[in-house]
Steps between C-alpha positions, in 0.01 A plus 500: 500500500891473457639336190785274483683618194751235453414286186213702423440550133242539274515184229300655207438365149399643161616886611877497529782298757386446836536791777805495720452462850347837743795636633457770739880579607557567109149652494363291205173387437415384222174598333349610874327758649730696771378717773641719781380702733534902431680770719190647736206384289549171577568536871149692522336264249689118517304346207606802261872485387688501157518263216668376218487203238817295429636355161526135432904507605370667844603856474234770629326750290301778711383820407713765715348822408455698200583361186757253656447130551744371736723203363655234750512760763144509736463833575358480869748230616497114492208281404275407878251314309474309144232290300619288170316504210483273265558533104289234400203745614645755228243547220835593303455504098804247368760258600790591309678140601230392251527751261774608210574831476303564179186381673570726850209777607563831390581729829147595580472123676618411795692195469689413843438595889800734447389610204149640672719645789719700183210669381356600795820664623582653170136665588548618822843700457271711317257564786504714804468357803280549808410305803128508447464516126785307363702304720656231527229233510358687143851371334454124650136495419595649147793190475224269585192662277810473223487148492119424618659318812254212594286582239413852639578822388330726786755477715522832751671632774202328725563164375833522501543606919248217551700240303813632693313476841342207483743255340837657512738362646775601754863506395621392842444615889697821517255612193215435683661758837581734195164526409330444810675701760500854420077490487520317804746784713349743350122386604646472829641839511208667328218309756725597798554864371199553390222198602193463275551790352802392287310161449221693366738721247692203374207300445342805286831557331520110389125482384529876303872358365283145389164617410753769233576186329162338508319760357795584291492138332143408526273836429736728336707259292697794320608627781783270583718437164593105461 
């Protein structure tokens, strides 16, 4: 699916102003989920790339490596693929619109989308990072655990790909070569080079790299720190 980004806005009511319009050539999008693909991984594996979770004005918080959440600058490139959340699905704890100051939460409660995304990123610059422990999908999942998204706060690294899979959307054409391509010449090149045999090694490499995460998230649920 491509999106037509012109006029598109979020009108929301009750949690703040309404969202500014997705705008990919400034790279803003507000309170989304961004994805794009990762150098090699994501050539061998299409489905697995890089994510990040964006503020309500549209800038893009990812988690980069260790203790460093990237801010406004996606580590891996531009955003291929997007979905838009909704704040109205926030379980947040106050509306400070309705609210004086006297009567405001104390700073345990999470009070606004950006508020959720705040703590979460004040938590992770004080974590090390790795690709199959902590990654980036533990910091969005974290963001959206913050705030009980949709009424849920088991959000994983599982859900999360799925989510991005199934119902993201792409950012235009040219994303969706960017993404795409590279698995596609390099399948070519590897079945050519190498025939089954490569198909057989890639196809063990993608179900070792997925069933990490699955067993990770659903039978050792320690193992992989949200």
């Amino acid at each position: 699916m491509i999106m037509d980004f012109e006029g598109e806005s979020e009108q929301l009511v009750g949690w703040g102003p309404p969202l500014a319009p997705i705008d990919p050539r400034k790279a803003r999008f507000p309170c989304c989920i961004v994805w794009t693909p990762l150098p090699l991984i994501s050539w061998l594996v299409p489905f697995i790339g890089h994510i990040g979770i964006c503020r309500e004005d549209g800038v893009i918080l990812d988690f980069a490596g260790p203790y460093f959440v990237s801010v406004d600058q996606f580590t891996f490139g531009a955003v291929t693929r997007y979905i838009q959340l909704s704040r109205d699905n926030s379980s947040l704890s106050f509306n400070f619109t309705d609210l004086s100051m006297s009567d405001a939460p104390d700073a345990g409660n999470i009070v606004s989308w950006d508020d959720a995304l705040r703590k979460s990123t004040h938590d992770f610059q004080h974590r090390s990072y790795s690709l199959f422990t902590c990654n980036c999908h533990c910091f969005v999942a974290n963001c959206l655990n913050r705030m009980a998204y949709g009424g849920n706060s088991t959000w994983n690294v599982v859900s999360l790909a799925a989510l991005i899979f199934f119902k993201g959307a792409w950012v235009s054409k040219i994303a969706v070569l960017k993404s795409i391509l590279p698995s596609a010449i390099l399948l070519c090149l590897g079945f050519l080079l190498g025939g089954t045999n490569f198909l057989i090694l890639l196809a063990a490499f993608a179900l070792a790299l997925v069933g990490w995460f699955f067993i990770g998230t659903y039978c050792f649920k320690n193992l992989i720190k949200l």
